[in-house]
N, C-alpha and C positions, 0 to 999 in steps of 0.2 A: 427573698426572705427565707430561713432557715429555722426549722423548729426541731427541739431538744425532745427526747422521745420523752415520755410523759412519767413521773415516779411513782412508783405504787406504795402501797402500806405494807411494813411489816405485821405480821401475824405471829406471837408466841405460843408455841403448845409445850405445856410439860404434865409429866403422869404426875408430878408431885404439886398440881394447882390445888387448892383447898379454899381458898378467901369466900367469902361473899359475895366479890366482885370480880367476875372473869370478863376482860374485855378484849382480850388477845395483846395485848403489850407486855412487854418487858417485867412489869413490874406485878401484871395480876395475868398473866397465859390462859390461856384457856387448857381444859384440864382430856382435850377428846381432840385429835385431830378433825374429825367430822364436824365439831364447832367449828372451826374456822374453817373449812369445803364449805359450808353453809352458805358462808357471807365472802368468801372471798369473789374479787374479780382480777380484770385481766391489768397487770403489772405488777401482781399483788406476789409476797412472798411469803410462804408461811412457815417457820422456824420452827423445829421440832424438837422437845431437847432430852436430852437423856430419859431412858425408862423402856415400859412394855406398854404398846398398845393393842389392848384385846380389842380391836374391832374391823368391819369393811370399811373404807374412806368411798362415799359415795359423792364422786363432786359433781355437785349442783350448776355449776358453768365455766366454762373454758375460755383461753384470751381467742382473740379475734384476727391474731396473723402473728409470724415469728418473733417480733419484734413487742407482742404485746399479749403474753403469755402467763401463766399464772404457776409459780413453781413454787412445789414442795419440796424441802432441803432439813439435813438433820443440823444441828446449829454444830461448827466448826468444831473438832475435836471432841465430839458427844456421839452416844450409841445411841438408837433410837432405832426400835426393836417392833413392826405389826404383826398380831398374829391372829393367827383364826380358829384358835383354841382357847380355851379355860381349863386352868385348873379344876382337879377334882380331888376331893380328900373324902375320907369316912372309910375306908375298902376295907371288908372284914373277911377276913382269914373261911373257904370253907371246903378245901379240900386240900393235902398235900401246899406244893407252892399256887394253887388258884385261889385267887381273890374275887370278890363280889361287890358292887357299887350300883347305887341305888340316885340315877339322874330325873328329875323333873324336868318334865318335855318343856315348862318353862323356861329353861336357858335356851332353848332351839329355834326360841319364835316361832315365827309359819315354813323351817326349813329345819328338818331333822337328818343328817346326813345317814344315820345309822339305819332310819325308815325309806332312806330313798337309795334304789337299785345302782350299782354301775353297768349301764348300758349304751347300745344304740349301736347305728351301722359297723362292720365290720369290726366290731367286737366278737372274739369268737371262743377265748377260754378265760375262766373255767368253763366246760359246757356243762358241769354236773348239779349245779350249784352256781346262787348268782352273789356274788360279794355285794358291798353297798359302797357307800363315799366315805365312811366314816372310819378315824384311824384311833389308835391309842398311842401315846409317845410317853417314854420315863428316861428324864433325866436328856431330852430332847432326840430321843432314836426312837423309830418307828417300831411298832409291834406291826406280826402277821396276820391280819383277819383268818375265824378257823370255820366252816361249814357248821361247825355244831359244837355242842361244848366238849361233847367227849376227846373230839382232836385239841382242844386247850389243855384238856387235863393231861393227853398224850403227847405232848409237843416236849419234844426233846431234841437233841444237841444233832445240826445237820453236818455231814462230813463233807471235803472238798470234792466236788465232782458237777456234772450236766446240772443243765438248768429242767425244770418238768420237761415231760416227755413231751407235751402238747406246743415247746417251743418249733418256729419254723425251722432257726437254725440252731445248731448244736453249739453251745457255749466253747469257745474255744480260749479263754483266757482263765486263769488259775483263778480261784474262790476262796477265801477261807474260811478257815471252819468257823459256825456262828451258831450259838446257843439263837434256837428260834421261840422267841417271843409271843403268842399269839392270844386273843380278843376271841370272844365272842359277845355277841349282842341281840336284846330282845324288847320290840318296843310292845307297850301297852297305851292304854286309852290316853295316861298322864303321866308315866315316865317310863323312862330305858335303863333297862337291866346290863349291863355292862362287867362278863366273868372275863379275867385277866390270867394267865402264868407269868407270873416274877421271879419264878426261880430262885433264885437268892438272895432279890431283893426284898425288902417290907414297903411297900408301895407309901405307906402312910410317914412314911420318911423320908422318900424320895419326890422330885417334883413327877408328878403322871397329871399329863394334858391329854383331853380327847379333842377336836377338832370340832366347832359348832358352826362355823359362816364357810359360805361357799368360797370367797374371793377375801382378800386383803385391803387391796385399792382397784374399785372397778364401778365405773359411773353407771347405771340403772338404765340411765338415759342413752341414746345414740349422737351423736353431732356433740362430742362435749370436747371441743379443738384446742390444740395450744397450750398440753400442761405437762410441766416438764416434774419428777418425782428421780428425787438424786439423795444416795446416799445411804437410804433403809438398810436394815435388814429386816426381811416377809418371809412368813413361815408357817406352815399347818392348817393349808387352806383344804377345804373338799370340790374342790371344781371338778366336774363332772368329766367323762370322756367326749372329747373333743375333736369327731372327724369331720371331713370337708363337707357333708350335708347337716350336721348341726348349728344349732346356737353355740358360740365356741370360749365361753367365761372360762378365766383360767385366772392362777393366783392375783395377780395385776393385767390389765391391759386399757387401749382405749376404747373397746368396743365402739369398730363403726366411727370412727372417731379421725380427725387429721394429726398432723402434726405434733405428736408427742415424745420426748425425748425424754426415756426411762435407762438411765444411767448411773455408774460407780455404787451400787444397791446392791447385797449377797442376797440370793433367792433360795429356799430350798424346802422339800419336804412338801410339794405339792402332790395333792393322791393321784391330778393326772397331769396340767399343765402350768409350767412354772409364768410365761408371758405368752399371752395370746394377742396376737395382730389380726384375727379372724372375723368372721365371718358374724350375723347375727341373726335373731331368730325368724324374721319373716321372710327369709329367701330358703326358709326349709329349717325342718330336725327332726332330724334321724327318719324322713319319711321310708325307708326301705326297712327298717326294722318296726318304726310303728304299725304300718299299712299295708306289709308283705304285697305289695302291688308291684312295683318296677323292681329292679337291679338296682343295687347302688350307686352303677355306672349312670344309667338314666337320672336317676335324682341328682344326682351331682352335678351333671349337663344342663338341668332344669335352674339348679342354683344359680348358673353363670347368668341365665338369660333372665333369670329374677331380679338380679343384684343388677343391671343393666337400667330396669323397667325402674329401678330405684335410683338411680343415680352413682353407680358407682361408676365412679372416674376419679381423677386427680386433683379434681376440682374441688371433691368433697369427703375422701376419703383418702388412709395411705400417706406415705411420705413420714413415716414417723423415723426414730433414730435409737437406736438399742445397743450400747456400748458400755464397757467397761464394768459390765457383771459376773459375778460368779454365781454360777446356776448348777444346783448340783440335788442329787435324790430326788427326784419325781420321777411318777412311774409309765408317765408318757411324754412328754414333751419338756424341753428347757424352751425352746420356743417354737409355738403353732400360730398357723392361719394363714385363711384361704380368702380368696379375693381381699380384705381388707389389708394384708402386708406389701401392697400393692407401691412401686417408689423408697422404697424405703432402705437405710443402712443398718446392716448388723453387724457389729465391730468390735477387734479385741474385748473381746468375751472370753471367758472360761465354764465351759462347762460340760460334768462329768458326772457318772453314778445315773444316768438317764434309762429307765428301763430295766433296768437290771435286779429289782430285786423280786423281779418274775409273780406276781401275785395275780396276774391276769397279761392276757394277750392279744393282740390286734392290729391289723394292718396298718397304722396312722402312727406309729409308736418310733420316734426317734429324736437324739439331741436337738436338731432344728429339723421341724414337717415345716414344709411351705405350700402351696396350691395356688398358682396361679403368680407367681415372683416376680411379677412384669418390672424391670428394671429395678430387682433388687440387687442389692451389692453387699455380699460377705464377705467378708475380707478381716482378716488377723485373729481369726478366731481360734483357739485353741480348745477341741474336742477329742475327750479318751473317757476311755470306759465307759462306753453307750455301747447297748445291743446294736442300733444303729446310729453312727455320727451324725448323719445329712441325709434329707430324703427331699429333694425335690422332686413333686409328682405336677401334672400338668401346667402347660402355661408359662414354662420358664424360661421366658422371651426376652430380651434385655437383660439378664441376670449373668452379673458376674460374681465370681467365687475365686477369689483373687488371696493367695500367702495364709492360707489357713495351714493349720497341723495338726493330722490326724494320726491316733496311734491310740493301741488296746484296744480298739473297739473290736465288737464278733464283726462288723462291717462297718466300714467305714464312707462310705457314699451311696448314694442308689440317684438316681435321675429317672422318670421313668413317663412316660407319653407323653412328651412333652415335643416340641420342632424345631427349637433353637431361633434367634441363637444366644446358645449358652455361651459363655467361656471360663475356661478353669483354664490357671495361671500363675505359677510359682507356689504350687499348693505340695504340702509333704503328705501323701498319705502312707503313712506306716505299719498299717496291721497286717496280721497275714492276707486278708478279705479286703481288697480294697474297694470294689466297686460293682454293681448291678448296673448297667449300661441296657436300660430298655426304652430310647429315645432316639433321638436322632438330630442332625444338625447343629453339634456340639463339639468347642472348638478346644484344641489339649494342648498348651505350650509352657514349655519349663517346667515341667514335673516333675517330685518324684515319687514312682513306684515301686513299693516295697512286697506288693501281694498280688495274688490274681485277681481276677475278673470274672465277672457271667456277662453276657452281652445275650442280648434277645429282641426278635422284632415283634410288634404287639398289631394283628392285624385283625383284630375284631372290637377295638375301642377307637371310632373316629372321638378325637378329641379337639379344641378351639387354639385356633393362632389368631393374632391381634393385628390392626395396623400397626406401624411403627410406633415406639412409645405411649401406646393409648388401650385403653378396657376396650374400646370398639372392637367385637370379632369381626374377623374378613372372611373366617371359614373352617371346616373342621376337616380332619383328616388322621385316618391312624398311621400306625410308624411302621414304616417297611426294612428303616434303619441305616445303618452309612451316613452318607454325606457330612463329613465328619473332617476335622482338621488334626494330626498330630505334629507340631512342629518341636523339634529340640526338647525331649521329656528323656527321663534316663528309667529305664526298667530294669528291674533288677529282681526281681521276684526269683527264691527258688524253686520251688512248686509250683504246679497249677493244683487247689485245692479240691477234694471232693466238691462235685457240683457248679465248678465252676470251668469255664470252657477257654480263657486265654491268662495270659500273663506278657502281655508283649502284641505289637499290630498284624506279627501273622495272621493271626484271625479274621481279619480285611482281605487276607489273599484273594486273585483272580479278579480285585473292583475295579472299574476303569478309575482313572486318574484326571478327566476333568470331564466338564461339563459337556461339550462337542461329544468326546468318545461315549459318552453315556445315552446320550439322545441318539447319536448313530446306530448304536446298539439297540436300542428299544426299538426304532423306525426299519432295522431291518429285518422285523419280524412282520411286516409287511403292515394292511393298513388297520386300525383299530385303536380304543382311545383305553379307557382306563387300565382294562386286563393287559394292555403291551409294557404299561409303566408297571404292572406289580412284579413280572419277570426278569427283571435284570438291575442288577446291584447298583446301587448309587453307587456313586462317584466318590474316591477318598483321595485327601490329599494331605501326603504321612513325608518328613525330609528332615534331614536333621537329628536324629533321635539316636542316641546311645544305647545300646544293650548290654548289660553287664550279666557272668553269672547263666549264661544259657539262653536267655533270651532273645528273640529272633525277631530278622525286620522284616514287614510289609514289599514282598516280594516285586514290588517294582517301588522302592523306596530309592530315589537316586541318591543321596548320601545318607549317611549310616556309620555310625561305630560299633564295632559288634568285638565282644571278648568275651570269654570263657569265665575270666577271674571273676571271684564271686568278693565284692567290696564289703564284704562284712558292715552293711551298711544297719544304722540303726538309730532310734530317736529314747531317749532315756532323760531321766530329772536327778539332779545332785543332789548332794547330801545338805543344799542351800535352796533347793526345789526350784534353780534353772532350769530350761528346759536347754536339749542340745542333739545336734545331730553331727552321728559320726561315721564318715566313710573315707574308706580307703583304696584310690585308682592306681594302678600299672604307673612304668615310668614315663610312660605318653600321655598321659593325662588321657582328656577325651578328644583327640583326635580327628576332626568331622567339620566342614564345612556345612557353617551356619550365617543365619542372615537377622540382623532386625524384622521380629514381628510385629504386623501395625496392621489396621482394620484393611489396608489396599490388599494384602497379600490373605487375609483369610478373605475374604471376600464374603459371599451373603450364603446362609442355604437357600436349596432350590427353590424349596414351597413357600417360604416364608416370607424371602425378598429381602429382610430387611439387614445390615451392616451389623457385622459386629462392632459396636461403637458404642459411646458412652451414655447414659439417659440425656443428656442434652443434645444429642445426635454428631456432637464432636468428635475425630479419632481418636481410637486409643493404640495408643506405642509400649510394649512390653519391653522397655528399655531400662526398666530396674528390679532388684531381684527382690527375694522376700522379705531382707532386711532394709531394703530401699537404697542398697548397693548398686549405682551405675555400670550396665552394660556397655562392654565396647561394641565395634562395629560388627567383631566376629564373636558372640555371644557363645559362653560355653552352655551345654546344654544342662535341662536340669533348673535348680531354684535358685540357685548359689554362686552370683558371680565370679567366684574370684575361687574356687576349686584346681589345686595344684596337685601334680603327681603326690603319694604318700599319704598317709594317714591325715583327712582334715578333721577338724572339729571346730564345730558351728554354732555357736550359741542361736537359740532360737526365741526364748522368751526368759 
């Protein structure tokens, strides 16, 4: 017997419902996306159709497996527009270009973002002064928050140059010059006082939205599985600062939730995170900033064992799918979260302008934070112009980062105490800053390098590795570093930049080269157990690998191409906004005996055990390139199949 999967109802929403009768059909819609999250269930479809919706979509229940899910969709060929602002009008002229507006705490309900602080763990600037969640936008661009009003009054035209001084790293990509905007705000018993500079605008003629809901689309509830949100565009939410010991709401996400599939949706303009796959409130928030008791490190450790005691595993959490968005202006994250992004694909995305318009500062701040990425898979992602592109921090077991392209960023990658195994593979990163390398057991094949490195071992944070594909911890341990794969990557960086200590695998120099010579080494320092393994370098295994341009091989690297010629290599966008990359090799091409890489020849790291291999425990074969170009049997190195002597040029997206 064979049953046909079961049809659901469609659901109508349009801004322009008015009748008497709203029943969500075709002919009378409902006039609130939230009417129909109300009543919807799982097969159910709810159609959105052209317009603006000022509200959060809080859905009340989710389908109940892949197959039987509950999707929201903008109706074909229609705009359909959530945001988490209202308009304001009235603004009366009362200084120069500053404006004055007079809000009743009535539109904020029980959440005023302008009365609630931006804070919590590893937030660290402004230190003078605390900003809040609440923004101003005219004509859909953000204003500055100003400490007080007299910096409103004084806000004038900023020249191209550094980001505040309080930044970690020094702005290294051009700025332009931008007339600065800025807010100030004052709440009382029953409304908020809101002074603006418009400079040349008259506010009262232009559209000026301030931000009043925390989230756009974000269920209340935890466990709300199986709902796919295609198509939107979400904008001008105030979700809070969102690091791995918080409650982590961000513009849309599933909070704690399965199977969601948030896609082909333009995201922007969140004050901190655009899609949150994280983490929720009762495995901790922000306890080292509320409670000054532990480290933030401690609390964060506490999480892992919290979210365990609750059920987080793959059973009930994770596994969601986040494709085909353009995520761009917010000021911390395009996409965060920690244990709950747990499984899950993040794919052909775009997303840029993450971080950067420097209002505040914090360790958690980058295009995708993840914590804890247990067999996540990034891959085709296109990331530029982020302070930071990618920051995987702990946990990043199973996690492949497979044909993404990085460029303009001040930094482009960070990995950082985490045990592998990782693998990056056929990924372009392009900035001058390409990578913080503070992990270990992380595998590099087909690359390319266009910048330096920082590499560091981190030996005061034991942190958690997993059984194979599973939340279960087997154990903790910090990073000593090495044990590391580079096979067939091309380096090309001309510099090593301030602060940064390689550009190429010399930096490995002196490691033993397998597993035997490594153990030999430790044991002939005679008998003892922990202190003998922290003395002597894991074991690296580097072959294959092109150096263009100065760069130099890993001093027992048995093949190697090494050249002086610098490939003028680089990644740029037309005047059609292609994206492409262009380099140019000798008349030898590259040169170098190379081999098919597949999960037999990287083999496991030491501490971890477990295959570089796919989340279903399958092999994987790095036998096509970034454009899904088929490798031969002697693979050239690098991302790029089919790279011939002379100037190539590669289309990339």
């Amino acid at each position: 017997m064979t049953h046909s999967l079961q049809r659901g109802r469609e659901l109508h929403v349009s801004a322009n419902a008015g009748g008497p009768v709203q029943d969500g059909t075709a002919q009378a819609p409902f006039a609130t996306i939230q009417q129909a999250a109300d009543i919807a269930r799982p097969y159910d479809t709810v159609i959105v159709h052209d317009g603006v919706y000022r509200e959060n979509v809080n859905p009340k229940r989710g389908g109940f497996r892949n197959d039987a899910r509950i999707t929201y969709t903008v109706a074909e060929g229609e705009h359909a527009i959530i945001k988490g602002s209202e308009i304001v009008s009235g603004w009366e002229n009362t200084e120069g270009t500053v404006w004055h507006v007079v809000v009743p705490n009535s539109l904020f309900g029980d959440f005023n973002p302008y009365d609630t602080p931006l804070e919590g763990d590893w937030l660290e600037q402004p230190s003078t002064w605390k900003p809040s969640l609440g923004d101003v936008y005219l004509n859909g661009k953000s204003f500055y928050e100003a400490p007080d009003l007299d910096a409103v009054i004084a806000a004038e035209r900023r020249e191209t140059g550094p980001g505040p001084d309080w930044m970690e790293i020094p702005l290294t990509i051009p700025r332009a010059d931008e007339t600065i905007f800025q807010w100030y705000a004052k709440v009382t018993d029953d409304h908020t006082d809101i002074w603006a500079n418009f400079h040349e605008f008259d506010p009262n003629r232009e559209t000026v939205e301030i931000n009043v809901r925390k989230e756009c689309f974000y269920p209340q509830h935890t466990g709300i599985d199986y709902i796919t949100v295609r198509g939107f565009e979400m904008a001008q939410a105030a979700c809070p600062w969102a690091p791995p010991t918080g409650d982590q709401p961000g513009l849309i996400g599933p909070h704690w939730s399965k199977g969601w599939i948030i896609e082909d949706n333009t995201i922007h303009d969140a004050k901190c995170s655009a899609i949150s796959l994280g983490k929720e409130y009762s495995t901790g928030d922000n306890e080292a900033f509320r409670w000054d008791l532990k480290p933030g490190y401690q609390c964060q450790l506490e999480t892992v064992f919290r979210a365990r005691h609750i059920g987080w595993d793959k059973e009930h959490v994770g596994s969601h799918i986040v494709r085909n968005n353009t995520i761009y202006d917010c000021g911390q994250n395009g996409v965060v979260g920690h244990l709950g992004c747990v499984f899950s694909v993040i794919e052909n995305n775009e997303i840029y302008n993450i971080g950067t318009k420097y209002e505040y500062f914090g360790h958690e701040i980058a295009g995708v934070k993840l914590h804890a990425a247990i067999d996540v898979q990034l891959r085709n992602n296109r990331i530029h112009d982020c302070t930071l592109g990618t920051w995987l921090d702990w946990q990043a077991q199973g996690t492949r980062v497979s044909s993404n392209v990085y460029y303009a960023n001040v930094r482009d990658f960070m990995i950082e105490v985490t045990h592998g195994p990782c693998l990056f593979d056929n990924n372009v990163f392009a900035s001058p800053y390409n990578f913080d390398n503070m992990a270990w057991g992380s595998a590099f094949v087909h690359n390319l390098f266009l910048g330096s490195a920082r590499k560091r071992d981190v030996r005061n944070r034991f942190t958690p590795y997993h059984l194979p594909h599973s939340t279960q911890v087997l154990g903790t341990v910090c990073v000593y570093g090495n044990d590391e794969r580079f096979y067939q990557n091309i380096f090309a960086a001309s510099k090593i930049l301030p602060g940064n200590d390689a550009k190429d695998t010399s930096v490995y120099d002196g490691a033993p080269t397998s597993h035997e010579e490594f153990t030999t080494r430790v044991h002939a320092q005679g008998i003892g157990d922990l202190e003998i393994f922290e003395t002597i370098p894991e074991a690296m295994y580097v072959d294959g690998n092109a150096y263009l341009n100065g760069t130099q091989p890993f001093d027992r690297e048995e093949h190697a191409y090494v050249s002086p010629d610098d490939p003028t290599a680089r990644v740029y966008t037309d005047d059609d906004g292609a994206l492409w990359c262009e380099i140019t090799l000798g008349k030898e091409g590259l040169d170098v005996e190379t081999q098919i890489v597949d999960t037999a020849l990287l083999g496991a790291p030491r501490i971890v055990g477990e295959a570089y291999e796919n989340p279903d425990g399958s092999p994987i074969v790095v036998d096509h390139d970034i454009n899904g170009e088929a490798r031969g049997e002697a693979p050239i190195p690098g991302p790029f199949a089919n790279l011939k002597p002379g100037t190539n040029r590669i289309r990339l997206a």
